[in-house]
N, C-alpha and C positions, 0 to 999 in steps of 0.2 A: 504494500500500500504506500501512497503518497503522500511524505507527512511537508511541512512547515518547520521549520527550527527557529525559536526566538530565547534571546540573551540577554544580557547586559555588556554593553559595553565600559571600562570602569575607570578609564579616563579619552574622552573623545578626539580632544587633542593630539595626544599620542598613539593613537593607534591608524594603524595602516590600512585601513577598511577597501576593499579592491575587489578583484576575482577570484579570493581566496576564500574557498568554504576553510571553514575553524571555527565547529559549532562547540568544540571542545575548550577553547581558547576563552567563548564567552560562556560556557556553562548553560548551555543550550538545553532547553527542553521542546519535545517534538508535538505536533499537534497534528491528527490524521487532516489530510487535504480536506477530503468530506466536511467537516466542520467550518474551515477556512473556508471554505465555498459557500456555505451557511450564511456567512457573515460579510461576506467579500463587498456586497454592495453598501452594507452599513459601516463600512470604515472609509468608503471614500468621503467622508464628511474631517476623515483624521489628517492631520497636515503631518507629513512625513517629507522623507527624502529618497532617492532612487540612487544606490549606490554612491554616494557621498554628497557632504554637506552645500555641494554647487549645486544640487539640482531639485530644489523643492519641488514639492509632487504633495498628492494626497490618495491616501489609503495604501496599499502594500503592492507592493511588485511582484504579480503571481508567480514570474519564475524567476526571480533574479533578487537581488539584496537591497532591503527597506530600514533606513535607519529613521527611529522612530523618538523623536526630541521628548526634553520631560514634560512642554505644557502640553504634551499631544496626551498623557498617559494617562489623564483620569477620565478623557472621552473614550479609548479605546477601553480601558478596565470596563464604564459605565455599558459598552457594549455587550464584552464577554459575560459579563453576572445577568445581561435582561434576557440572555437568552434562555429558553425553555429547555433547553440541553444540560444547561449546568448543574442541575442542583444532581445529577446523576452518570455526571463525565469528569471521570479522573482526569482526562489532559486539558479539559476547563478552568477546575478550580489549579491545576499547578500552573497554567497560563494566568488566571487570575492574580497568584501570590507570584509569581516572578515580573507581574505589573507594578504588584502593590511593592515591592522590593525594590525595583528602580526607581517607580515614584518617591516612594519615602525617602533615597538617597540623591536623588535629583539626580538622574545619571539618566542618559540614552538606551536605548532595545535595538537591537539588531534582529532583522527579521530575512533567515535566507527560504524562499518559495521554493519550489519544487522543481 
């Protein structure tokens, strides 16, 4: 199956953000595609970036790398939790708490698509 990987990036500055998958680098957790599909048209309302910080965009890069800034992360959380999925998908609520984790530490999400 086709998942979604999102992180924390944990300084934005310094890091090299490119064509390099390194879901390990940002302690990546996986989300099945199916669900990201779910959702896919209620996050274009989320101001993001399309593989680096030049090129704002909004909502997630289906197949390529979305870096997703901190005032973007209590609209994307506000998403993940109203869905009808969540109260009974394990890779919801860890998507949830590794939102709530970069928000609270005002850090960026790297999001690599499928």
């Amino acid at each position: 199956m086709p998942v979604h990987e999102f992180g924390i990036i944990e300084d934005i500055y310094n890091s090299k953000i490119g064509i390099e998958y390194e879901p390990v680098k940002y302690d990546c957790i996986s989300v099945d595609d199916e669900i990201i599909d779910s959702i896919y048209e209620r996050l274009l309302i989320v101001k993001t970036y399309f593989h680096s910080l030049d090129r704002p965009e909004f909502g997630l890069a289906y197949s390529g790398i979305t870096i997703i800034p901190p005032e973007s992360l209590s609209l994307f959380y506000d998403v993940v939790i109203s869905l009808n999925l969540y109260e009974n998908s394990l890779e919801l609520y860890e998507l949830a708490q590794k939102i709530k984790e970069a928000y609270e530490g005002r850090k960026y999400m790297i999001h690599y698509g499928i």
